[in-house]
Structure formats: structure tokens, C-alpha cells
py3Dmol code that shows the C-alpha trace and the ligand (Angstrom):
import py3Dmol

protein = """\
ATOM      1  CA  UNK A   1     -34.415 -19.148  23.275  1.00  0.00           C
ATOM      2  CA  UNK A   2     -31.653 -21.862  23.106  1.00  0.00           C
ATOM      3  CA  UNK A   3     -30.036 -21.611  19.142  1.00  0.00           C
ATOM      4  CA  UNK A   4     -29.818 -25.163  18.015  1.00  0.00           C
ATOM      5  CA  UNK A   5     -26.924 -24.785  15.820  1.00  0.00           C
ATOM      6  CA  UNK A   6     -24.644 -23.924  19.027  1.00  0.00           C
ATOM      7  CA  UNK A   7     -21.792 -25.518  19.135  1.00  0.00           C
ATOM      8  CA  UNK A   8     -20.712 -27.192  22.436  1.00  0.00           C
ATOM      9  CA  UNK A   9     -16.792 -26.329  22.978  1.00  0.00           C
ATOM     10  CA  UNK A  10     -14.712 -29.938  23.107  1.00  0.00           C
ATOM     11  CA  UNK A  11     -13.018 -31.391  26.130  1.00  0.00           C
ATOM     12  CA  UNK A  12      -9.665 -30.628  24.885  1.00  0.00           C
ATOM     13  CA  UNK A  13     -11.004 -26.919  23.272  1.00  0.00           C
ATOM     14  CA  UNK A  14      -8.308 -25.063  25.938  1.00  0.00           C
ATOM     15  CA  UNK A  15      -5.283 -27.539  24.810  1.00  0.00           C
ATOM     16  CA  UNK A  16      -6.105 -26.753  21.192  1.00  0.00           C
ATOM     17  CA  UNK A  17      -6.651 -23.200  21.671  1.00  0.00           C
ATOM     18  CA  UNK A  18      -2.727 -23.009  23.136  1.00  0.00           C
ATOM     19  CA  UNK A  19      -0.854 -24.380  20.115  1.00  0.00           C
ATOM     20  CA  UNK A  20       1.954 -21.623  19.779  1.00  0.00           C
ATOM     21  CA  UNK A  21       1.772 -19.248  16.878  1.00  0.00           C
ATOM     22  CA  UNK A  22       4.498 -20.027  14.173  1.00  0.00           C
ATOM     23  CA  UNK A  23       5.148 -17.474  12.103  1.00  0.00           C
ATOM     24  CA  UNK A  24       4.175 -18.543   8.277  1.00  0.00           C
ATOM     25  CA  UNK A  25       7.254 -17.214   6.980  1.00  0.00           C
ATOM     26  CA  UNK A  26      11.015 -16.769   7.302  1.00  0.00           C
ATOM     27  CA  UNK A  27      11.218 -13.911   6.278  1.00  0.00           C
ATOM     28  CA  UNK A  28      15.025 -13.279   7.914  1.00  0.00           C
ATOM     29  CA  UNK A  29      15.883 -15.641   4.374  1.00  0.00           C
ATOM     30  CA  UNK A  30      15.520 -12.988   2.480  1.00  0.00           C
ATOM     31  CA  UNK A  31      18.226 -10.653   1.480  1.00  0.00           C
ATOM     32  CA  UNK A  32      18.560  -8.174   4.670  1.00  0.00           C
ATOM     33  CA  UNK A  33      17.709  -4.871   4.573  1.00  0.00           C
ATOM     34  CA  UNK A  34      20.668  -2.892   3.702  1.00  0.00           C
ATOM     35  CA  UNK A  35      20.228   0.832   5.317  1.00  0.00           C
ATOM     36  CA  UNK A  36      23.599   2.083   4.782  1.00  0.00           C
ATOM     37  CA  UNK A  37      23.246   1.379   0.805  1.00  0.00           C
ATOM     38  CA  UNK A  38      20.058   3.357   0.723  1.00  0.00           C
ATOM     39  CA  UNK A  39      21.128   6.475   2.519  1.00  0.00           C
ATOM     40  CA  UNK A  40      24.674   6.613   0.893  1.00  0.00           C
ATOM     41  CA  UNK A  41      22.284   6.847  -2.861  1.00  0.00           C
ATOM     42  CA  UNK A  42      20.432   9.572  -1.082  1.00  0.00           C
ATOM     43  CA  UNK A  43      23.103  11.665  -0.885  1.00  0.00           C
ATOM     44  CA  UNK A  44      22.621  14.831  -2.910  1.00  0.00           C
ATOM     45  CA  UNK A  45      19.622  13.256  -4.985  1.00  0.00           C
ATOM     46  CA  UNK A  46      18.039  16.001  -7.293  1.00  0.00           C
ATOM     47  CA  UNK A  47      14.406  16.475  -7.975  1.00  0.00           C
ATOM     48  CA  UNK A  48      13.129  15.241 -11.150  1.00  0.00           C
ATOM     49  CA  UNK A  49       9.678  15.437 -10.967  1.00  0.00           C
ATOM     50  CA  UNK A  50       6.638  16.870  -8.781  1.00  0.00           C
ATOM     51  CA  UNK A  51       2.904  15.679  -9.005  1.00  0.00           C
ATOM     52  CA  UNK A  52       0.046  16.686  -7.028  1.00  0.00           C
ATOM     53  CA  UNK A  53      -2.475  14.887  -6.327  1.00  0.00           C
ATOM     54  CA  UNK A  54      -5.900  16.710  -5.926  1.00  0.00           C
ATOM     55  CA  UNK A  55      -8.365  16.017  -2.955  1.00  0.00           C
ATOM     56  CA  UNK A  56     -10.786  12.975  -4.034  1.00  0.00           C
ATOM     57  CA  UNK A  57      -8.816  12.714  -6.997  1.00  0.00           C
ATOM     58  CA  UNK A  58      -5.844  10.382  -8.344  1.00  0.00           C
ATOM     59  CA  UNK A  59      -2.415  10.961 -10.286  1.00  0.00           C
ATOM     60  CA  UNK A  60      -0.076   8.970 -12.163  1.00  0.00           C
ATOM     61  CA  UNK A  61       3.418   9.450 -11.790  1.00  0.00           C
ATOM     62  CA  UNK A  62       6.731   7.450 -13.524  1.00  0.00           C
ATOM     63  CA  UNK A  63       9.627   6.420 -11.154  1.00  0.00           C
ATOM     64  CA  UNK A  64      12.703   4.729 -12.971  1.00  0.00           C
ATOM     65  CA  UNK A  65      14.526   2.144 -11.607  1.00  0.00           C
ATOM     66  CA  UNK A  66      17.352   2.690  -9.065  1.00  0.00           C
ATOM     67  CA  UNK A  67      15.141   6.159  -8.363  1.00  0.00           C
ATOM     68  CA  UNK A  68      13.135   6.962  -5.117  1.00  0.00           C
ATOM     69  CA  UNK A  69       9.990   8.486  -4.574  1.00  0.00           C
ATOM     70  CA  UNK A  70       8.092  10.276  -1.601  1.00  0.00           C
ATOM     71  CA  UNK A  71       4.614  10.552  -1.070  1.00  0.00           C
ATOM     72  CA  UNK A  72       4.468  13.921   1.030  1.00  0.00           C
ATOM     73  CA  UNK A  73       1.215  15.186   3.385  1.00  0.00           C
ATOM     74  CA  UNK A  74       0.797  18.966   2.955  1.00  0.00           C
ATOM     75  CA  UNK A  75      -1.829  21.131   4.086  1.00  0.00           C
ATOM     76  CA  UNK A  76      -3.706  18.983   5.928  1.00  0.00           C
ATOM     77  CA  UNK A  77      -4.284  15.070   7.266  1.00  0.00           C
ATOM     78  CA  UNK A  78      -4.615  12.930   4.352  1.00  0.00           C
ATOM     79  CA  UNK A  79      -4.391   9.477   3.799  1.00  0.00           C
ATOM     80  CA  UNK A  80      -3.356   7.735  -0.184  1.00  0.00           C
ATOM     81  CA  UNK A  81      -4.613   5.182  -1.470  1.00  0.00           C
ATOM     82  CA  UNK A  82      -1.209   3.398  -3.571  1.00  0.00           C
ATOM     83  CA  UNK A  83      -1.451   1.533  -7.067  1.00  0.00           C
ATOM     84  CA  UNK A  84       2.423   0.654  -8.479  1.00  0.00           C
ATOM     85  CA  UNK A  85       2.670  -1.703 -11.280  1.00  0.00           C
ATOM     86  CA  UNK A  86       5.692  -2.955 -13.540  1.00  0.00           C
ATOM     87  CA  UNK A  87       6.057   0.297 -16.013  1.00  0.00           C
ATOM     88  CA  UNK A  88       6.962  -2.000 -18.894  1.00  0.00           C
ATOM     89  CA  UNK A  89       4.333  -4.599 -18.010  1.00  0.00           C
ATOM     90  CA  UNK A  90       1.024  -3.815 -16.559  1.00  0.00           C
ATOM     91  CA  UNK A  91       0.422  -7.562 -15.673  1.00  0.00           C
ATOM     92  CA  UNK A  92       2.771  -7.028 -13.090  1.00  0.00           C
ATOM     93  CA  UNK A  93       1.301  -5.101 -10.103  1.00  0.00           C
ATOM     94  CA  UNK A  94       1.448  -4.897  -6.364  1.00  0.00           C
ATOM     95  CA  UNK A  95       0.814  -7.756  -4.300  1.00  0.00           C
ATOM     96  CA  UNK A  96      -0.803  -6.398  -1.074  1.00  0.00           C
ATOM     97  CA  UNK A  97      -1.891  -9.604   0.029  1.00  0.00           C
ATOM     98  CA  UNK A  98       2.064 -11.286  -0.032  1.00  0.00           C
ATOM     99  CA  UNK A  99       3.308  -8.642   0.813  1.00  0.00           C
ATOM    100  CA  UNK A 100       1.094  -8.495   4.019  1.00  0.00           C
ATOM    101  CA  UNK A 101       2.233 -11.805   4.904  1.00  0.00           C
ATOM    102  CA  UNK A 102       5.929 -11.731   4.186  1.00  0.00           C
ATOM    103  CA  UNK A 103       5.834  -8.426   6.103  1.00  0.00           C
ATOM    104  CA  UNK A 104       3.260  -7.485   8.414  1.00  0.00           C
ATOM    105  CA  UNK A 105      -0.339  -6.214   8.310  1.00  0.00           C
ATOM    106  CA  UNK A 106       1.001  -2.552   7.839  1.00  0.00           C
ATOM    107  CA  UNK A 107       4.446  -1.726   6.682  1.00  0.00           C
ATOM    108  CA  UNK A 108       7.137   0.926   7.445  1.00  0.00           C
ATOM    109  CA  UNK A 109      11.108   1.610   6.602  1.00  0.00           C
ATOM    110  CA  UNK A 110      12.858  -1.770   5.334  1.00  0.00           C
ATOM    111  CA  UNK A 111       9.577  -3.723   4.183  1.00  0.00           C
ATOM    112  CA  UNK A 112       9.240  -4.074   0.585  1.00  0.00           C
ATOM    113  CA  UNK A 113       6.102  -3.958  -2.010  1.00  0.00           C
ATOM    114  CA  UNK A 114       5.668  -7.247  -3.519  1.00  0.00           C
ATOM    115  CA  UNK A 115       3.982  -7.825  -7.086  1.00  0.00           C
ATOM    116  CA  UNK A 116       2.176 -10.414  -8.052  1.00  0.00           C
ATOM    117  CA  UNK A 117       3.061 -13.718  -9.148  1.00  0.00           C
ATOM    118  CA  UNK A 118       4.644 -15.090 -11.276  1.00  0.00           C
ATOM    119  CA  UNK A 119       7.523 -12.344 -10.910  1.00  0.00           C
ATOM    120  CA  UNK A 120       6.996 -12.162  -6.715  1.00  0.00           C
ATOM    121  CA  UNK A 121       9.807  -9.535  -6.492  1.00  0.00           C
ATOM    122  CA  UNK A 122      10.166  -6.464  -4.522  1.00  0.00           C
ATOM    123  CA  UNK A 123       8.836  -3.603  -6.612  1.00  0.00           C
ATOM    124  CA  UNK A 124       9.947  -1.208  -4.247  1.00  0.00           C
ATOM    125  CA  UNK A 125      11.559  -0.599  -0.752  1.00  0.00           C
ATOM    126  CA  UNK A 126      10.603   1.059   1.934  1.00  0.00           C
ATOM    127  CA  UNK A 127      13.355   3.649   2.761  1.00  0.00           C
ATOM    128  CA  UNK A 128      12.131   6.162   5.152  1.00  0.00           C
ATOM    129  CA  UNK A 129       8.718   6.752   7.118  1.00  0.00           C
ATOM    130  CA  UNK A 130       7.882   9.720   9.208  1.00  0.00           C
ATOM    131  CA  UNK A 131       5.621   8.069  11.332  1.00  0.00           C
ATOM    132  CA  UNK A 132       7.794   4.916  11.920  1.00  0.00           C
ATOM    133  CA  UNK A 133       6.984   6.436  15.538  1.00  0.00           C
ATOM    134  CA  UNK A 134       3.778   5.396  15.512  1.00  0.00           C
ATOM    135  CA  UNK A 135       4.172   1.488  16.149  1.00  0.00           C
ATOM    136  CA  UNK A 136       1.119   0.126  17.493  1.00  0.00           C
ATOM    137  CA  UNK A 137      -1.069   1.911  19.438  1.00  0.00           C
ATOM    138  CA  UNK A 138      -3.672   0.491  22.000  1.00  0.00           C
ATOM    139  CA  UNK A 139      -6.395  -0.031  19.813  1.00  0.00           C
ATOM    140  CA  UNK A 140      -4.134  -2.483  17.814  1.00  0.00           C
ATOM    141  CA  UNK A 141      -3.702   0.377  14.641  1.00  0.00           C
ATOM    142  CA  UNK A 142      -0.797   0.907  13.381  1.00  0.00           C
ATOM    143  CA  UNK A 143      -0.334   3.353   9.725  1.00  0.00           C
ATOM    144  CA  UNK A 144       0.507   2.203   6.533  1.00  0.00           C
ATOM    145  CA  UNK A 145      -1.953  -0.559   6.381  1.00  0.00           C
ATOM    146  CA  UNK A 146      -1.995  -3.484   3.674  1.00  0.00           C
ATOM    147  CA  UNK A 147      -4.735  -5.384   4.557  1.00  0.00           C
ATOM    148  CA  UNK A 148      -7.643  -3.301   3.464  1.00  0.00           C
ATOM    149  CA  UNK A 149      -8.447  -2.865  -0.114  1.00  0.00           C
ATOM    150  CA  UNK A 150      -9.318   0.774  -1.557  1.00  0.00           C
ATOM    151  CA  UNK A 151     -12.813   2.556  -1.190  1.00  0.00           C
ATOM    152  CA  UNK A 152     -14.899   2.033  -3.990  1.00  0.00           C
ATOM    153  CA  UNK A 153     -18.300   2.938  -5.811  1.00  0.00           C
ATOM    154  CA  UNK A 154     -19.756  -1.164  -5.573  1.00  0.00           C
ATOM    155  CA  UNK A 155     -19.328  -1.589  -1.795  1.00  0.00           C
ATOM    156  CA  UNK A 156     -20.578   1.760  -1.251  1.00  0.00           C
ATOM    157  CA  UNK A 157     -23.734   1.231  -3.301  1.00  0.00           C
ATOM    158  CA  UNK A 158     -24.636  -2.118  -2.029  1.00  0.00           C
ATOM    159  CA  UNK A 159     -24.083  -0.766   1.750  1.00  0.00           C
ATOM    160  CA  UNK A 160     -25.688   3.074   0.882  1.00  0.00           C
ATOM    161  CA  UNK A 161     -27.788   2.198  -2.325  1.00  0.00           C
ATOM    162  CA  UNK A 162     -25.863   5.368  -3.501  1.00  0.00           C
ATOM    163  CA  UNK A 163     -23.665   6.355  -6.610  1.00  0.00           C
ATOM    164  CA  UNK A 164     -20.631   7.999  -5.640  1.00  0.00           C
ATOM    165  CA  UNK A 165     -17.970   8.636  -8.023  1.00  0.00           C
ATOM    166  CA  UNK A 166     -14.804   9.969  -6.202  1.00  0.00           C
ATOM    167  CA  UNK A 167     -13.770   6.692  -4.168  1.00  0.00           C
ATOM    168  CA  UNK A 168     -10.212   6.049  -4.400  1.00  0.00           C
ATOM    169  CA  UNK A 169     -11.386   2.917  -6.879  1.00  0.00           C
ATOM    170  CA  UNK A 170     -12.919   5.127  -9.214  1.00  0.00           C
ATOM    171  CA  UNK A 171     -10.208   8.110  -8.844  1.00  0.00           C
ATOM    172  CA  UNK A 172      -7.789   5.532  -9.755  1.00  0.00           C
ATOM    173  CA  UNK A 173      -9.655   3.746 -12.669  1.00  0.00           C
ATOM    174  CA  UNK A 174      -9.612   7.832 -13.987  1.00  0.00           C
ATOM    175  CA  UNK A 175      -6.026   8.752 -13.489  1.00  0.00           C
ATOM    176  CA  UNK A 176      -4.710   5.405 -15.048  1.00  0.00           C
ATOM    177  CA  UNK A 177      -7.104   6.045 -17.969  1.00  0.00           C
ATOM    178  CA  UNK A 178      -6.262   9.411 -18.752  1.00  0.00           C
ATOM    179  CA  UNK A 179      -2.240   9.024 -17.980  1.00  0.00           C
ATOM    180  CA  UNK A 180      -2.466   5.525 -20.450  1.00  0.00           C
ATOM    181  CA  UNK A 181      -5.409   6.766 -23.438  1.00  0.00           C
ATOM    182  CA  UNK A 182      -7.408   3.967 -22.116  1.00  0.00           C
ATOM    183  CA  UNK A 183     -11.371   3.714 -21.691  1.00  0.00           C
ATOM    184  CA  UNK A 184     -12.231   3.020 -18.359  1.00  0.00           C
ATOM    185  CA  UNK A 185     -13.425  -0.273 -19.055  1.00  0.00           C
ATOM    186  CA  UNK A 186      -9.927  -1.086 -20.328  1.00  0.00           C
ATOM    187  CA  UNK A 187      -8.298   0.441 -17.022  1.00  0.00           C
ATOM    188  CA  UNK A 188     -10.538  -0.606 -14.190  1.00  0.00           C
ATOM    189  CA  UNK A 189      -9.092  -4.027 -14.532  1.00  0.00           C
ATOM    190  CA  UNK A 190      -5.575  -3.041 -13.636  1.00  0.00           C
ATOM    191  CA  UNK A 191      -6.507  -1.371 -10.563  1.00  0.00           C
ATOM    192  CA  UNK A 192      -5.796  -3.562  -7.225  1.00  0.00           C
ATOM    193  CA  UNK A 193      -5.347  -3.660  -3.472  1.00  0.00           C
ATOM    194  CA  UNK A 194      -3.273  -1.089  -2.443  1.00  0.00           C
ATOM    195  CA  UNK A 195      -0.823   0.474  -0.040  1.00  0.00           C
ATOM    196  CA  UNK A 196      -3.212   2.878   1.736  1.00  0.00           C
ATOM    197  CA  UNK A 197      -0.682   5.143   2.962  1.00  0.00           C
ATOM    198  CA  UNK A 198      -0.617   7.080   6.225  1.00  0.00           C
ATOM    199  CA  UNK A 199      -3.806   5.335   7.530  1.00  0.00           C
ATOM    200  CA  UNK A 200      -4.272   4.133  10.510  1.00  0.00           C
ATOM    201  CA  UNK A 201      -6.095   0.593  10.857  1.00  0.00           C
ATOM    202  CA  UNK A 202      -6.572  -2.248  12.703  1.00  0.00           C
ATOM    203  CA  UNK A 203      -8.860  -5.125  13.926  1.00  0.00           C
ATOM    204  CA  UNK A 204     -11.561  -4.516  16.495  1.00  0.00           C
ATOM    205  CA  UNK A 205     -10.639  -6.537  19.638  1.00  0.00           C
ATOM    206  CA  UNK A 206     -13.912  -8.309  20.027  1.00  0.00           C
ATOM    207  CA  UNK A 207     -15.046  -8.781  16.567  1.00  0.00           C
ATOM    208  CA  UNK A 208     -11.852  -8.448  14.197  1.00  0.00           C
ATOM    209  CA  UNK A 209     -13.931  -6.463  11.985  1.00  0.00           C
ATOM    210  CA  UNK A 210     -11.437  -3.591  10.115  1.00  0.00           C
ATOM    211  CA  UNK A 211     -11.249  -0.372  11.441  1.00  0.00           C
ATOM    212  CA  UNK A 212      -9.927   2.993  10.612  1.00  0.00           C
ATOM    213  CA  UNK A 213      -9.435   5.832  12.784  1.00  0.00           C
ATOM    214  CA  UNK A 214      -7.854   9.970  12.636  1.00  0.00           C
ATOM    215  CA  UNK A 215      -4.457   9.326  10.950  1.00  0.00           C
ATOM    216  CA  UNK A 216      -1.789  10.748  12.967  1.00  0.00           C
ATOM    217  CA  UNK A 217      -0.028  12.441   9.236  1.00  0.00           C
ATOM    218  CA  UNK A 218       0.736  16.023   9.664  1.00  0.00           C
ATOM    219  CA  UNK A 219       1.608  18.099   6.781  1.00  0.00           C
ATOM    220  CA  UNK A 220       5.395  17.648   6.185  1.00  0.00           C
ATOM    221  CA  UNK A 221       5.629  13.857   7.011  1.00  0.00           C
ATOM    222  CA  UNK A 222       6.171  11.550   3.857  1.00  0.00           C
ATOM    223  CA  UNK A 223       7.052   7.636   3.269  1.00  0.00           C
ATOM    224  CA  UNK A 224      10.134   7.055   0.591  1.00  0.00           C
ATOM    225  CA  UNK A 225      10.024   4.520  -1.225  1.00  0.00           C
ATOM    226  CA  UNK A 226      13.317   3.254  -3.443  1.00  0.00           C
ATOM    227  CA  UNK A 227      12.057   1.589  -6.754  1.00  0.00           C
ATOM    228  CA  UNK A 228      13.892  -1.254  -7.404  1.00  0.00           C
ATOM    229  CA  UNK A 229      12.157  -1.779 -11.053  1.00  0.00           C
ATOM    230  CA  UNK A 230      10.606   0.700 -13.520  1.00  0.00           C
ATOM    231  CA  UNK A 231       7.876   1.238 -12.069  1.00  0.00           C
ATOM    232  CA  UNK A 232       4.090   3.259 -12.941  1.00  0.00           C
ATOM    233  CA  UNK A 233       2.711   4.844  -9.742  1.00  0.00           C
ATOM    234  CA  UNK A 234      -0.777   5.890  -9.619  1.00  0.00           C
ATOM    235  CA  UNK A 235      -2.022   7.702  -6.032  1.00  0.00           C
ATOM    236  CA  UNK A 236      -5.608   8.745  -5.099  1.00  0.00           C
ATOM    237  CA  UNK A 237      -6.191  11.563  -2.108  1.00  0.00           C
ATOM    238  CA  UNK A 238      -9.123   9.294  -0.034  1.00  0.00           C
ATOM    239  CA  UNK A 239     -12.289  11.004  -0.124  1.00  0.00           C
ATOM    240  CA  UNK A 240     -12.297   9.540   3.414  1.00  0.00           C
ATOM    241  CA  UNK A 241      -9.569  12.603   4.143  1.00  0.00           C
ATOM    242  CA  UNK A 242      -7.863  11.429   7.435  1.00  0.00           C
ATOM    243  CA  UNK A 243     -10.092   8.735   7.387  1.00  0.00           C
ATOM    244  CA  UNK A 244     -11.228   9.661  11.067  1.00  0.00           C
ATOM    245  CA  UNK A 245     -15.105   9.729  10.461  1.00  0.00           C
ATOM    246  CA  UNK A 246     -16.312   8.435   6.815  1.00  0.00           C
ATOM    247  CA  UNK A 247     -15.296   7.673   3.712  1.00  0.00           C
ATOM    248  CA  UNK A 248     -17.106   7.171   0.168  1.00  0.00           C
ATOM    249  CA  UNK A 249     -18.673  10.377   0.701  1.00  0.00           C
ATOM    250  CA  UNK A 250     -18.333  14.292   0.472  1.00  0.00           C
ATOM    251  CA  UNK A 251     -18.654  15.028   4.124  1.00  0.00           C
ATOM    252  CA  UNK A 252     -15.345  14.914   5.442  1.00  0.00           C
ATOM    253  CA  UNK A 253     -12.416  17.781   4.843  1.00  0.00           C
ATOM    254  CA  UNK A 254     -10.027  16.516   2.229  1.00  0.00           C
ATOM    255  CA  UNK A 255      -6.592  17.695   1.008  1.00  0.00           C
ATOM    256  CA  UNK A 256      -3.968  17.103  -1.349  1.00  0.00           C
ATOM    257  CA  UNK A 257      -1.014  14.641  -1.616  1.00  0.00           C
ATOM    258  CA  UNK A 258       2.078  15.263  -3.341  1.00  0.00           C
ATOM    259  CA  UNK A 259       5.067  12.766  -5.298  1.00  0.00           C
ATOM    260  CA  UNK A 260       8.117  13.916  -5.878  1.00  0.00           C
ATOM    261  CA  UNK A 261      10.375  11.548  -7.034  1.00  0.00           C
ATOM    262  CA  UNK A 262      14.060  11.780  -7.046  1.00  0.00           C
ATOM    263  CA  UNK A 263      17.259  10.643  -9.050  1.00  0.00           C
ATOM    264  CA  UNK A 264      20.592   9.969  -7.082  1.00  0.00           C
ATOM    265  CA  UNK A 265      24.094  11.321  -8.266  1.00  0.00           C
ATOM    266  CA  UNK A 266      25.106   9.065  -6.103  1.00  0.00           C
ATOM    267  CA  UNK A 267      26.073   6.152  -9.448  1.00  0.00           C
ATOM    268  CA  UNK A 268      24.398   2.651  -8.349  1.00  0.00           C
ATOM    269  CA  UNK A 269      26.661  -0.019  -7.848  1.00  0.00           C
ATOM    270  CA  UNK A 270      27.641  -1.138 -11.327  1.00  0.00           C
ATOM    271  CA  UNK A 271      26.681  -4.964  -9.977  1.00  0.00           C
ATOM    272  CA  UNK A 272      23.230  -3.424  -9.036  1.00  0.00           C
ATOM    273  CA  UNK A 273      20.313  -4.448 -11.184  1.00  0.00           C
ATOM    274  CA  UNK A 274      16.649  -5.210 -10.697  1.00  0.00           C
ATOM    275  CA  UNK A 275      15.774  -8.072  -8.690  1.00  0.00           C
ATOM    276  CA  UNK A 276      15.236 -11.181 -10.857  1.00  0.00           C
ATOM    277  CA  UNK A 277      11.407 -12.357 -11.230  1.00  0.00           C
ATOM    278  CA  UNK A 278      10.735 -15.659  -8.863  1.00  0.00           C
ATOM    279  CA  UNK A 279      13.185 -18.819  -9.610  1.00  0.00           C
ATOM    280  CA  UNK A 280      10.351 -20.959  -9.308  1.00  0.00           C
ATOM    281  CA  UNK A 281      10.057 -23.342 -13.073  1.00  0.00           C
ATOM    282  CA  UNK A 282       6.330 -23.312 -13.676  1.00  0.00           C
ATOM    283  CA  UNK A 283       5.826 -26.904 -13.757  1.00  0.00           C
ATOM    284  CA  UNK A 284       2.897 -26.985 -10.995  1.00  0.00           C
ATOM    285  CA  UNK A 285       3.267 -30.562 -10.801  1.00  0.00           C
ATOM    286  CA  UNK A 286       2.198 -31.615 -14.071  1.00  0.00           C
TER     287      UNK A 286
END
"""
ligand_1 = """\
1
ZN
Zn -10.294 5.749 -0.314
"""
view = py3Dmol.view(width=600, height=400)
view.addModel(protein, "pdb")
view.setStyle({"model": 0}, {"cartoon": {"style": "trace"}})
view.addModel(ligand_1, "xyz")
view.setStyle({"model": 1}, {"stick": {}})
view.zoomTo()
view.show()
């Protein structure tokens, strides 16, 4: 049977099809990477606080300013699903979305975490990554992915007709409650797209539909992150464990993730301060 709303392909459809890619943005404007400053801060940093973060369940944790923080696999393959807003200002939060198009579709060391606008200003860098190895693989995955959201109880209903309460959505919407003496109704809004570290993800070839497959974390392996403002961290252990089979469900072997964050004695710079919110005047053209 013919379909009748197929569309014939144009003359020219080849020529159009071979208009080069341009990168959206220039991203080399922005201030470079500077690896040296990072590691010279690291230096003798001291432990100042430890959180673990229970399979299918989240955890807040605080991270001052001019701090870093890891996010550390132990026991078994895990992946983390990654909330971080301004500690001072909840209205501030992580901008997956930007932050996947200034950087990349996953991230690793020297990317930054965007928030949201109007401040559009790195929340926190990227300092070191375990599994910077990884690169892209030959399914197109690569680990550290920004481009998918976070499980949740809504999608997972409408696809399974289901109520399951331990998606990283719903572990997060708990953790921020509890650490904040909030209802849930009052912090479910405040949860949003996340970092979902150490999973591995890409786009099908044929279809560009998302995909997720076994991440390649081992216990020991960790992404450090340097937080450039005060910042509130919240961190849910997937229910979707290493994410290699399912997710939204009980089936799969989870384990925990653990934060540590750490102080340098290494003193900052005493120009250094947080990176101003975006320059940009607010008019929108009115
Ligand atoms: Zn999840």
C-alpha cells in the first residue's frame, strides 16, 4: 500500500543535505581551561565531609565555593543521577540543556556545569574524570551524559501503567525535602535535568532514539568537580544500577555512591572570586 503523505525527496535534496556543520558555538571565547590552577589547589586538600548515598535513594550534600567535590563508585557499577543548584538561591540551578550545547552531549575534565539563565555561569568545573578514557565508543556512547533527563515515576507510569517510587526523580524530590524541611510538593519543583554521571549513552544510529548501555564505572573511579559558587548538591544512586538492562524498576543490582568533598590549604588567589552572573541588561528588546 502506497502512504499518501510520502514525501517525494527534491531535485536538489543531495546539495542541501551537504551544507557543512557549523558548530553553534565558540566556545574557545570563553575563558580557557586552566589545569595547572586546579591541580596546584589540590595540593594537600583535606576532607571535610563524606555522604553516602544509598542504592535507589538520594543525598544532599553542601560544597562551598573555591571547594571541590568527588562523586566516587564503590562496591559496585553505579551510575548518579546529579541535581546542583545556587546554595544561596534555589532559582538558580543547573542548566543541562546549555551546558550540552556549549560543551558537548556528555562532558568530562575541563567542561563546566552551567545554571540557568539569567545568571548562565559555570556552577562548577570539571577537574578530573576517571573514565576520561572512555571517549566514544562504536555505538556512539560516551559517559557522563547531559542530554537525558532523570528517571522518573510519570514516564514510567504512562509507559508501564505502574507506580514506582524510587526513580531518581522521586529519590531526589525526597532528599531535597528532607535536607530543606520542605513538603514534597514544595521540592519537586526545584528538581531538573541532570548530570547523570558515569552513564553511558548515546543515539541509536538508525533512529536517534536515546540509549543507555553497562557503564564502564568500576568501584574506585570518581569525577571531581571544583565549585566555583556555593553550591547545594543533591545525588540519587539510579535504580537503573549500571543502567545496562532497566531502569524504573527493582530488578536490576544496585549500589551505593559516595561525595566527599574537599577544602584546599592551598589559599585561592586573593583576585579569585565567583564568576559574575551573565552581562547581558535585560532589556529583551522592549
Ligand atoms: Zn535514574
Amino acid at each position: 500500500m502506497t502512504d499518501s503523505n510520502a514525501v517525494v525527496a527534491p531535485a536538489d535534496a543531495d546539495e542541501r543535505r551537504a551544507a557543512p556543520p557549523i558548530v553553534c558555538y565558540r566556545v574557545d571565547q570563553l575563558a580557557a581551561y586552566d589545569q595547572a590552577f586546579y591541580d596546584r589547589l589540590k595540593q594537600g586538600m583535606t576532607i571535610i565531609s563524606e555522604v553516602i548515598v544509598d542504592p535507589r535513594d538520594a543525598s544532599c550534600f553542601e560544597v562551598p565555593a573555591g571547594c571541590f567535590f568527588r562523586i566516587v563508585s564503590v562496591e559496585g557499577s553505579q551510575v548518579g543521577d546529579l541535581n546542583l543548584w545556587n546554595k544561596n538561591d534555589l532559582s538558580e540551578r543547573f542548566f543541562s540543556g546549555k551546558t550540552r550545547q556549549l560543551h558537548a552531549s556528555h562532558v568530562t575534565r575541563g567542561d563546566r556545569l552551567w545554571s540557568n539563565f539569567p545568571s548562565l555561569r559555570p556552577m562548577a568545573t570539571i577537574t578530573h574524570d576517571t573514565l576520561e578514557w572512555y571517549g566514544w565508543d562504536a555505538d556512539g556512547a560516551g559517559v557522563h551524559d547531559v542530554i537525558g533527563t532523570r528517571c522518573d515515576p510519570y514516564t514510567n507510569h504512562r509507559l508501564n501503567g505502574v507506580d514506582y517510587h524510587h526513580c531518581c526523580h522521586s529519590n531526589l524530590t525526597r532528599a531535597l525535602a528532607e535536607h530543606l524541611g520542605i513538603s514534597l510538593a514544595e521540592a519537586e519543583p526545584h528538581v531538573h535535568d541532570v548530570l547523570n554521571v558515569f552513564m553511558c549513552t548515546g543515539f541509536t544510529n538508525d533512529s536517534k532514539q536515546y540509549f543507555m548501555k553497562a557503564s564502564p564505572v568500576r568501584p574506585g573511579d570518581y569525577i571531581e568537580f571544583f565549585a566555583e559558587i556555593d553550591l547545594l548538591g543533591d545525588l540519587s544512586a539510579c535504580p537503573g544500577g549500571n543502567c545496562g538492562s532497566s531502569h524504573s524498576d527493582d530488578s536490576t543490582p544496585c549500589y551505593p555512591l559516595k561525595v566527599v568533598v574537599y577544602q584546599p590549604v592551598v589559599a585561592l588567589p586573593d583576585d579569585w572570586q565567583s564568576p559574575a552572573p551573565s552581562g547581558y541588561g535585560g532589556g529583551h528588546g522592549t
